[in-house]
N, C-alpha and C positions, 0 to 999 in steps of 0.2 A: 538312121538318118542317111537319105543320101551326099554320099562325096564326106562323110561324116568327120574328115580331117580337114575340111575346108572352114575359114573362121567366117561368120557373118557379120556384115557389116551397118555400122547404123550411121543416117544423115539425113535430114533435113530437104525436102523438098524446098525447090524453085519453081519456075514458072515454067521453066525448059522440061521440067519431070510431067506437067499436067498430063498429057498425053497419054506416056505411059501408066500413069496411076489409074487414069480413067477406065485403060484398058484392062489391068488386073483386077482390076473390082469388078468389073465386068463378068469378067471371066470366073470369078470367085462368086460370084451370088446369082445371075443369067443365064439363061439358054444353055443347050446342051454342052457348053464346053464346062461349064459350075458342074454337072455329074459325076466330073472325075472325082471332085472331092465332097465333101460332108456338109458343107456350108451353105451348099445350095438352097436359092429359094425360089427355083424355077416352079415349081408347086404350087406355091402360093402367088407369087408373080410376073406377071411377062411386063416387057419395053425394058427400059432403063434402070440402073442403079442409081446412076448421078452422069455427068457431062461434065465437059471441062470447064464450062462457067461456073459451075459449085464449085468445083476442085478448085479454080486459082482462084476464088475467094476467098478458099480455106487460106491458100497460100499466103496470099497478100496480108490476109489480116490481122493487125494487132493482140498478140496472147493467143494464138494460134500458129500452130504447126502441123505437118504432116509428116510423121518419123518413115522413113524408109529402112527395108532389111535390104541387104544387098551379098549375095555369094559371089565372089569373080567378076565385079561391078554387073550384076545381073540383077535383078528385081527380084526379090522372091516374094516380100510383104509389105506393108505400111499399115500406119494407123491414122487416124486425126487425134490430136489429141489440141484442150483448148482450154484454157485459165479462166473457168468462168467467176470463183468466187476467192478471197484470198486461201480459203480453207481446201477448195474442188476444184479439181478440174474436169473435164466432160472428153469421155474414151469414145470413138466410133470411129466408123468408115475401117474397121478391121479385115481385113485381106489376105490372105495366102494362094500362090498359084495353086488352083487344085491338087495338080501332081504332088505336091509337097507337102499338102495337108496330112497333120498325124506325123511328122518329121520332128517334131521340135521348133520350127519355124516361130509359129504363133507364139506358144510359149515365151523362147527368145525375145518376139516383137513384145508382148503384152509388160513383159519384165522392164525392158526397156523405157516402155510410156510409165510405168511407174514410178519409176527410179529418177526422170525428165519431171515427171507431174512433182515429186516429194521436192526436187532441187528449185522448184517454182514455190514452195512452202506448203502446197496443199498434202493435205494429209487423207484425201478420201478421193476416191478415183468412180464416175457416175456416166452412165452408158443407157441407153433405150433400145431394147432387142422387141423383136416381134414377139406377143406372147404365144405363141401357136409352135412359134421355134423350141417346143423343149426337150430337145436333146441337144440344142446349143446354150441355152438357160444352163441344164445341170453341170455342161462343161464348165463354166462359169464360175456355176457354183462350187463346184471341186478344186475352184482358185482362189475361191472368198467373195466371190459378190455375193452379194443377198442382194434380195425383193425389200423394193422401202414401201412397198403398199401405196405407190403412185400407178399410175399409167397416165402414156401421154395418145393421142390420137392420131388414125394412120391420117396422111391427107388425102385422102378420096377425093378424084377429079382433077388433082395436081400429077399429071403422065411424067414432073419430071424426080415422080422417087418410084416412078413404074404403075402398070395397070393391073389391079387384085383381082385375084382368080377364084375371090370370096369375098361374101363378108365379112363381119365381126374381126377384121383386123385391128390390132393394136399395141403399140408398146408397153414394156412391162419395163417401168425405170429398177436397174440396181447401182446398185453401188458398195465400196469394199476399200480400206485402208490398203494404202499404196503400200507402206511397208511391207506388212505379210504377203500382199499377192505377188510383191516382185520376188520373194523367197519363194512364196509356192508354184509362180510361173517358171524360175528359172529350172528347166531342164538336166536333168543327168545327163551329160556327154562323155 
Protein backbone atom coordinates (compact mmCIF):
# COMPACT_ATOMS: atom_id res chain seq x y z
CA UNK A 1 0.00 0.00 0.00
CA UNK A 2 1.23 3.35 -0.66
CA UNK A 3 2.54 5.82 2.21
CA UNK A 4 1.54 2.22 4.10
CA UNK A 5 2.22 4.10 7.66
CA UNK A 6 -0.37 6.51 6.92
CA UNK A 7 -3.79 5.75 8.87
CA UNK A 8 -7.16 6.31 6.76
CA UNK A 9 -9.44 8.20 7.63
CA UNK A 10 -13.44 7.91 7.63
CA UNK A 11 -16.26 10.84 7.59
CA UNK A 12 -19.27 11.64 6.41
CA UNK A 13 -20.00 13.71 3.58
CA UNK A 14 -21.58 17.36 3.50
CA UNK A 15 -22.63 19.35 0.75
CA UNK A 16 -19.14 21.09 0.70
CA UNK A 17 -17.66 17.38 -0.34
CA UNK A 18 -20.18 17.18 -3.51
CA UNK A 19 -17.83 18.35 -5.85
CA UNK A 20 -15.27 16.44 -5.00
CA UNK A 21 -16.97 13.14 -4.84
CA UNK A 22 -18.37 13.71 -7.99
CA UNK A 23 -14.96 14.11 -9.31
CA UNK A 24 -13.50 10.74 -7.99
CA UNK A 25 -16.17 8.70 -9.20
CA UNK A 26 -15.62 10.16 -12.17
CA UNK A 27 -12.46 9.36 -12.43
CA UNK A 28 -12.85 5.89 -10.99
CA UNK A 29 -15.44 4.48 -13.59
CA UNK A 30 -14.95 7.35 -16.87
CA UNK A 31 -12.72 8.15 -19.55
CA UNK A 32 -9.41 7.62 -19.88
CA UNK A 33 -8.35 8.65 -16.42
CA UNK A 34 -10.75 5.20 -14.89
CA UNK A 35 -7.60 2.98 -16.99
CA UNK A 36 -5.37 3.61 -14.27
CA UNK A 37 -7.34 1.47 -12.35
CA UNK A 38 -9.43 -1.93 -12.50
CA UNK A 39 -12.80 -0.52 -11.96
CA UNK A 40 -13.26 1.01 -15.08
CA UNK A 41 -16.25 1.05 -17.10
CA UNK A 42 -15.14 3.09 -19.90
CA UNK A 43 -15.88 -0.07 -22.14
CA UNK A 44 -19.05 -0.29 -21.58
CA UNK A 45 -19.89 3.36 -21.09
CA UNK A 46 -19.27 6.92 -22.05
CA UNK A 47 -20.83 10.52 -20.56
CA UNK A 48 -21.36 10.58 -16.89
CA UNK A 49 -21.30 8.47 -13.79
CA UNK A 50 -23.55 10.77 -11.58
CA UNK A 51 -23.38 14.92 -11.09
CA UNK A 52 -23.67 16.66 -8.23
CA UNK A 53 -27.50 16.89 -8.17
CA UNK A 54 -27.53 12.98 -7.36
CA UNK A 55 -24.49 13.30 -5.05
CA UNK A 56 -26.19 16.09 -2.55
CA UNK A 57 -29.24 14.19 -2.77
CA UNK A 58 -27.48 11.37 -1.48
CA UNK A 59 -26.23 13.77 1.05
CA UNK A 60 -29.10 15.52 2.22
CA UNK A 61 -31.22 12.49 2.53
CA UNK A 62 -32.78 10.98 5.41
CA UNK A 63 -31.08 7.16 6.17
CA UNK A 64 -28.48 7.98 3.74
CA UNK A 65 -24.99 8.83 3.74
CA UNK A 66 -21.89 9.06 1.85
CA UNK A 67 -18.71 7.47 3.82
CA UNK A 68 -15.69 9.08 2.84
CA UNK A 69 -11.83 7.44 3.08
CA UNK A 70 -9.51 10.14 3.61
CA UNK A 71 -5.25 9.91 3.85
CA UNK A 72 -3.62 13.35 5.01
CA UNK A 73 -7.37 14.88 4.66
CA UNK A 74 -6.99 13.81 0.76
CA UNK A 75 -9.78 11.76 -0.80
CA UNK A 76 -8.97 8.54 -1.66
CA UNK A 77 -12.62 6.62 -1.55
CA UNK A 78 -16.24 6.83 -0.67
CA UNK A 79 -19.17 4.86 -0.85
CA UNK A 80 -23.19 5.59 -0.56
CA UNK A 81 -24.41 3.66 1.71
CA UNK A 82 -28.32 3.91 2.68
CA UNK A 83 -30.99 2.39 5.40
CA UNK A 84 -33.38 0.99 3.12
CA UNK A 85 -35.12 -1.76 5.30
CA UNK A 86 -34.78 -2.19 9.26
CA UNK A 87 -32.88 -5.51 8.29
CA UNK A 88 -30.56 -3.79 4.75
CA UNK A 89 -29.03 -1.42 3.76
CA UNK A 90 -28.20 -0.49 0.11
CA UNK A 91 -23.93 -0.34 -0.77
CA UNK A 92 -23.14 1.78 -3.95
CA UNK A 93 -21.52 4.55 -5.67
CA UNK A 94 -18.09 2.67 -4.52
CA UNK A 95 -14.91 4.59 -5.60
CA UNK A 96 -11.20 4.49 -5.26
CA UNK A 97 -8.85 7.02 -7.07
CA UNK A 98 -7.44 4.76 -9.76
CA UNK A 99 -3.93 5.12 -8.70
CA UNK A 100 -4.81 3.51 -5.47
CA UNK A 101 -6.69 0.76 -6.59
CA UNK A 102 -5.54 -2.80 -5.40
CA UNK A 103 -3.91 -0.63 -2.12
CA UNK A 104 -6.22 -1.86 0.52
CA UNK A 105 -8.31 1.36 -0.04
CA UNK A 106 -11.50 -0.29 -1.01
CA UNK A 107 -11.21 -3.05 1.27
CA UNK A 108 -10.79 -0.47 4.26
CA UNK A 109 -13.95 1.59 2.71
CA UNK A 110 -16.12 -1.61 2.14
CA UNK A 111 -15.38 -2.72 6.00
CA UNK A 112 -16.26 0.47 7.11
CA UNK A 113 -19.94 0.58 5.26
CA UNK A 114 -20.36 -2.45 6.93
CA UNK A 115 -19.51 -2.03 10.38
CA UNK A 116 -21.84 1.80 9.88
CA UNK A 117 -24.69 -0.48 7.92
CA UNK A 118 -24.53 -3.37 11.34
CA UNK A 119 -24.62 -0.20 13.94
CA UNK A 120 -27.90 0.94 11.82
CA UNK A 121 -29.24 -2.74 12.80
CA UNK A 122 -29.11 -4.14 9.28
CA UNK A 123 -27.70 -7.28 9.18
CA UNK A 124 -27.30 -7.82 5.33
CA UNK A 125 -25.56 -5.30 3.09
CA UNK A 126 -27.23 -5.22 -0.91
CA UNK A 127 -25.53 -3.44 -4.01
CA UNK A 128 -26.45 -3.55 -8.00
CA UNK A 129 -23.24 -4.09 -10.13
CA UNK A 130 -23.36 -4.27 -13.88
CA UNK A 131 -23.71 -7.81 -14.85
CA UNK A 132 -21.10 -7.74 -17.63
CA UNK A 133 -18.60 -6.38 -14.74
CA UNK A 134 -17.36 -9.98 -13.78
CA UNK A 135 -14.13 -9.48 -12.63
CA UNK A 136 -15.70 -6.92 -10.34
CA UNK A 137 -18.75 -9.49 -9.37
CA UNK A 138 -16.01 -12.16 -8.37
CA UNK A 139 -14.10 -9.44 -6.22
CA UNK A 140 -17.19 -9.16 -4.48
CA UNK A 141 -17.68 -12.33 -4.11
CA UNK A 142 -14.29 -13.33 -2.57
CA UNK A 143 -15.88 -10.70 0.27
CA UNK A 144 -19.27 -12.55 0.69
CA UNK A 145 -21.74 -11.05 -1.72
CA UNK A 146 -23.67 -13.49 -3.41
CA UNK A 147 -26.09 -13.12 -6.51
CA UNK A 148 -29.91 -13.14 -4.88
CA UNK A 149 -31.09 -14.12 -8.51
CA UNK A 150 -32.68 -10.47 -8.88
CA UNK A 151 -31.52 -8.08 -11.66
CA UNK A 152 -32.56 -4.67 -11.90
CA UNK A 153 -32.59 -2.66 -15.36
CA UNK A 154 -29.95 -0.36 -16.76
CA UNK A 155 -31.95 3.06 -17.53
CA UNK A 156 -31.45 3.32 -21.13
CA UNK A 157 -32.04 6.86 -22.46
CA UNK A 158 -31.41 8.42 -18.95
CA UNK A 159 -27.56 10.16 -20.00
CA UNK A 160 -27.67 10.90 -16.44
CA UNK A 161 -26.08 7.35 -15.20
CA UNK A 162 -24.12 7.63 -18.68
CA UNK A 163 -24.52 6.47 -22.63
CA UNK A 164 -24.07 2.31 -23.28
CA UNK A 165 -21.63 1.38 -25.59
CA UNK A 166 -23.99 -1.90 -25.78
CA UNK A 167 -26.82 -3.64 -25.23
CA UNK A 168 -28.04 -6.06 -22.90
CA UNK A 169 -26.96 -4.10 -19.99
CA UNK A 170 -28.05 -4.81 -16.61
CA UNK A 171 -27.71 -5.06 -13.03
CA UNK A 172 -26.99 -8.07 -11.10
CA UNK A 173 -28.42 -7.41 -7.36
CA UNK A 174 -26.13 -9.06 -4.49
CA UNK A 175 -25.99 -8.89 -1.36
CA UNK A 176 -23.88 -10.44 1.85
CA UNK A 177 -23.97 -10.19 5.85
CA UNK A 178 -22.34 -7.01 7.12
CA UNK A 179 -20.63 -8.93 9.75
CA UNK A 180 -18.47 -11.45 7.73
CA UNK A 181 -17.71 -9.08 5.03
CA UNK A 182 -16.29 -6.35 7.27
CA UNK A 183 -13.95 -9.27 8.58
CA UNK A 184 -13.23 -10.42 5.23
CA UNK A 185 -12.85 -6.79 3.88
CA UNK A 186 -10.70 -5.77 6.38
CA UNK A 187 -7.13 -5.83 5.06
CA UNK A 188 -3.68 -7.11 6.32
CA UNK A 189 -1.60 -3.99 7.00
Amino acid sequence: MPDSGAEIAFRFASVDDVDAVVRLVESAYRGDSSRAGWTTEADLLDGQRTDAEQVGDMVRRTGSVIVLAERHAALCGCCHLEHVRSDRARFGMFAVRPELQGAGVGRLLLSEACRLAASWGAERLEMAVIKQRTDLIAWYRRLGFNPTGRTEPFPYGDDRFGRPRQLGLEFLVLEGECVGMAQRASPEL
